[in-house]
N, C-alpha and C positions, 0 to 999 in steps of 0.2 A: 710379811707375816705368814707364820704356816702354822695352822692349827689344827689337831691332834687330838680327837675325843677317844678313850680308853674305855671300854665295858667287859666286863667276868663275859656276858654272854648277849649276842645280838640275834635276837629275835622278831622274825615280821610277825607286823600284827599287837607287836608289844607295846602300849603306851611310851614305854623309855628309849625302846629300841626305834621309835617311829620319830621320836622327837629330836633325837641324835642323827638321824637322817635330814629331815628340816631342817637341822642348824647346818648339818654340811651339805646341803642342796642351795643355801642361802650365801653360804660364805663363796662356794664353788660361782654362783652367779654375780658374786663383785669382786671375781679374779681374787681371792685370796685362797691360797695353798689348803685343803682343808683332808684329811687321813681320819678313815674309822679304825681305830684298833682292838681285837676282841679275843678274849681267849677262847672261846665256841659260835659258831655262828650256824643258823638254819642253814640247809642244802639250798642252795640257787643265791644265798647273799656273798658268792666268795666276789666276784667283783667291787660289790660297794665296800668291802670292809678288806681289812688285810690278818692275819692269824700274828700274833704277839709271839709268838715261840720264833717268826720269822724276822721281829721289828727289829732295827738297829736307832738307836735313841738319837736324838737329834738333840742337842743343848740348847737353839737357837728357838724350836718350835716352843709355841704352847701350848701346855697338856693338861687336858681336860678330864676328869676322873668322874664317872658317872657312878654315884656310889649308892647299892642299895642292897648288897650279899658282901660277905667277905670274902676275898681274893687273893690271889697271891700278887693282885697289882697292887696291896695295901704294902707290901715293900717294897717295892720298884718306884711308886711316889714317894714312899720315906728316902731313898738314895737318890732320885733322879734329878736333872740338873734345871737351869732354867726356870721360865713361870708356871707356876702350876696350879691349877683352879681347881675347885671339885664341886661337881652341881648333886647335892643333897636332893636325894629321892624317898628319904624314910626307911626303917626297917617297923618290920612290927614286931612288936613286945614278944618275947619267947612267951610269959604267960597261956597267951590264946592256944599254945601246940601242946602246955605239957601233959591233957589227958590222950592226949591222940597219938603224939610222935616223940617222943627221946630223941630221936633225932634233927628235928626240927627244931625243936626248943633248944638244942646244941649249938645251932647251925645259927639261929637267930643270934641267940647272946654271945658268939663269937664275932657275927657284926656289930654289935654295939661295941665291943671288945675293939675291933680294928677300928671302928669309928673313933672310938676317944684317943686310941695310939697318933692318930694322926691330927691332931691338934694344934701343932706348930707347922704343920708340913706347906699349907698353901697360903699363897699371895690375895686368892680372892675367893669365897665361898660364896654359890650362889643357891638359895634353898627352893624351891616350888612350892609352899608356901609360907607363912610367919609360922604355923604351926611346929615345922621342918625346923626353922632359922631357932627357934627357940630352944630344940635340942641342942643344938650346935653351941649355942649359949652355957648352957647349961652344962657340956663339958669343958667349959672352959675356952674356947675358941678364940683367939685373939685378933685374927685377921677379920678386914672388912667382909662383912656378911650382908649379901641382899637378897631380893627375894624376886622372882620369873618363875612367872607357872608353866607346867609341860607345855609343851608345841604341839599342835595338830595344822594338819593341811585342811579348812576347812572344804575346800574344790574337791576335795577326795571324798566330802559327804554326800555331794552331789552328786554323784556316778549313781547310774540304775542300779536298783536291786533286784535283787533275785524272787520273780514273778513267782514261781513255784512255791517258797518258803515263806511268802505275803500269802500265798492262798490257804496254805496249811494253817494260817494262823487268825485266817478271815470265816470266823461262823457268827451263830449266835453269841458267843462268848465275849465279856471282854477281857482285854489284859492286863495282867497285871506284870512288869517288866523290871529283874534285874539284871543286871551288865557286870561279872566283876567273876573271876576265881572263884569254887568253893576252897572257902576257907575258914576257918573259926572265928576271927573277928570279924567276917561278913556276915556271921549270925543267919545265917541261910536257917535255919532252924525258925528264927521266929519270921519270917516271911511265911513259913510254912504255916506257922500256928495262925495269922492272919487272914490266909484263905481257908481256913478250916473253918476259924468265926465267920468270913464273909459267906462261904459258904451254906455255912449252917444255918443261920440267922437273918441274910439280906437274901442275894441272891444265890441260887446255885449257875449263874451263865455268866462263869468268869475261871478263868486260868490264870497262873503262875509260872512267865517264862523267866527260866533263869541261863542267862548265855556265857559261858562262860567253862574255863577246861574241869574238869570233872574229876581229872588224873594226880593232881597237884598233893594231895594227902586222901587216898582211898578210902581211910576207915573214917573220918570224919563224914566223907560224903557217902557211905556207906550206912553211919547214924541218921545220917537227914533223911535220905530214903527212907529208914525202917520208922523213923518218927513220921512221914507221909502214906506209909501206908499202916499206922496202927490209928490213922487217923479216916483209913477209908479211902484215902485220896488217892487216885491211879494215875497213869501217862496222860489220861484226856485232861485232866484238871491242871498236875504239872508236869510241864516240859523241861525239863534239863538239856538244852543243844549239846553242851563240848565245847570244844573247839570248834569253829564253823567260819569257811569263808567270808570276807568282808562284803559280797553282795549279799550274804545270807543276815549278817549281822545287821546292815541297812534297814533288812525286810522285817527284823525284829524291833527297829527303834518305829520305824515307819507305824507298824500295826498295833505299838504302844495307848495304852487311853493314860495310864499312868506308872510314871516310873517311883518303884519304893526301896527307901534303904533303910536296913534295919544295921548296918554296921555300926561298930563299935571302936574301930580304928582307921583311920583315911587318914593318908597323909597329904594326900591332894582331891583324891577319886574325879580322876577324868572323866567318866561313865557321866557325871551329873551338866557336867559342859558339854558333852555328847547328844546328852537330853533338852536342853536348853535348844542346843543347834537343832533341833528336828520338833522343835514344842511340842515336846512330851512334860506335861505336868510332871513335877519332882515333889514326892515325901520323902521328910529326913528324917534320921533321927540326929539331933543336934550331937559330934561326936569329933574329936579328930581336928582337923580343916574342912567337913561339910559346910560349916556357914560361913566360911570367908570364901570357899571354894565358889558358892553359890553364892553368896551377895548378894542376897535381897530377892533373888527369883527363887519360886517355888515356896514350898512348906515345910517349917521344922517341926519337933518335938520332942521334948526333951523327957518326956517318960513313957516307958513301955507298955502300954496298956493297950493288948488285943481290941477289945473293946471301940476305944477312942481309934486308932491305928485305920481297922478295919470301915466305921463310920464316917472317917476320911476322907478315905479312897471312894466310898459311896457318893458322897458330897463333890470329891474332884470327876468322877466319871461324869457325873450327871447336872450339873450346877453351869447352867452357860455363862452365867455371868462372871464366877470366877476360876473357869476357865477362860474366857480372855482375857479379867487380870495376869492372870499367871503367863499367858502366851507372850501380852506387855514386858513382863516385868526378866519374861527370857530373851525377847531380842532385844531388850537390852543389857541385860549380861553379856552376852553376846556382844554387841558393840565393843563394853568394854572390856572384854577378856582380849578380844581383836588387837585394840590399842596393849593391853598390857603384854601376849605374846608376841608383841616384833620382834624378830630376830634382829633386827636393828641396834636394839638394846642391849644383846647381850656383847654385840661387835663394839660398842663405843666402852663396854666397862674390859673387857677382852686388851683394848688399847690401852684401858688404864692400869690397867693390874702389873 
């Protein structure tokens, strides 16, 4: 068996890109044949992956299509030969982009565009979550459809973090922590509005880190800034990282009191299993796959209300007792996210497809 995972683009660091390594680090250690193939790849990943402009197609392998942009692999799986699977990642709704980007809201709905053309194409769809699978449904999809949540190396969370970037974020303060892309469905906006009440109203010794790239739609993140500072709010209150090395990102889960999400579309958000793995308390907004993602650890809520939101987080900072519910109720998610991403699982449905 030689298996063959396909991505538009491989990125370290990237939830999709990290989990596509896993599954070929897993197959490579039970002697099965396993190729990254990618049409762009970060500088230093040319070893693990190989450039698509150079593949020569195999019939025999099976090919794996990690699908979450539209690509020009969406016709290379419509012709190509043999098994072919595609592990559904989600796209988000062009909605969220069209006051910001034209192009982005293009770019979106041309993936959903490629997503529905490809409908009869594969032998086995596997989704990361029912949330995912229910798209796939819903255009019609006839092949068997399961569901595997993203892959993470949990031993990779356990590596030291970066001493420096833990002290910059150890004052009197607490934190308040998110992990994800600015982006319009991350609603990074009302995070904002949050600590403005909490500020105002509870305490003023608490900060807003939000870690995550910065670059990804400028004028959107360029609106959150200007709504942060007509709000008063400067660099000490919130921190915007960027992109930041993965011992820097540790140092940010580590110095967490509470992780909050105000998003609006998840189609898995790994960020919340990330929190879980480090018991960092989780508020949600129920949204997406947030509560299947989380299963029972942490806190939902399903209306937006500054007020309630902000009161919350006061209660998760400072409430012992439930915070060690909450810390319970994460390793055990934990457990069984463990049991659910065996890469084990995906080799035994891989045979059957």
């Amino acid at each position: 068996m030689i298996v063959e995972q396909f991505l538009p683009a491989f990125h370290r660091g990237d939830a999709i890109g990290n989990s596509t390594l896993r599954l070929h680090r897993f197959l490579e250690s039970q002697g099965i044949g396993s190729r990254i193939v990618a049409l762009s790849m970060d500088e230093g990943l040319e070893d693990m992956a190989s450039d698509f402009k150079d593949y020569n197609e195999s019939p025999d392998s099976i090919k794996v299509l990690h699908f979450a942009i539209p690509s020009m692999l969406t016709d290379f799986f419509l012709s190509a030969k043999g098994r072919k699977i595609m592990v559904y990642h989600n796209i988000t709704p062009p909605g969220f982009f069209a006051h910001f980007s034209p192009e982005l809201t293009r770019f979106t709905q041309a993936g959903r565009d490629h997503l529905a053309r490809l409908h009869k194409t594969f032998d086995l769809c596997v989704a990361d979550s029912s949330f995912n699978a229910a798209e796939l449904f819903k255009l019609n999809y006839k092949c068997d459809v399961r569901v595997f949540p993203i892959m993470i190396d949990t031993a990779e969370y356990d590596r030291p973090h970066s001493r420096a970037y833990a002290k910059l974020l150890s004052n009197d303060r607490r934190n308040i922590i998110f992990v994800g892309r600015i982006s319009p469905n991350k609603k990074i906006e009302d995070l904002v509005k949050v600590l403005f009440y909490y500020k105002k109203y509870i305490s003023p010794s608490v900060r807003l880190v939000v870690a995550g790239k910065t670059d990804s739609l400028p004028r959107y993140f360029y609106a959150v800034r200007d709504l942060a500072g007509r709000f008063y709010l400067n660099s000490d209150d919130i921190l915007f990282t960027g992109h930041i090395p993965f011992d820097e990102l540790l140092a940010v889960y580590r110095s967490g009191d509470v992780f909050l999400s105000m998003s609006e579309h998840e189609g898995f958000c790994l960020p919340l299993i990330e929190s879980c793995h480090f018991n960092v308390p989780v508020l949600a907004y129920n949204a997406g796959a947030v509560a299947e993602t989380l299963d029972g650890a942490g806190i939902l809520f399903s209306e937006k209300s500054v007020e309630m939101v902000a009161g919350m987080v006061e209660r998760m900072i400072h409430d012992s007792e439930l915070r060690q519910r909450l810390r319970q109720s994460a390793r055990e998610r934990m457990g069984h996210y463990r049991l659910q991403a065996d890469p084990q699982i995906l080799l035994d449905w891989f045979g059957e497809a």
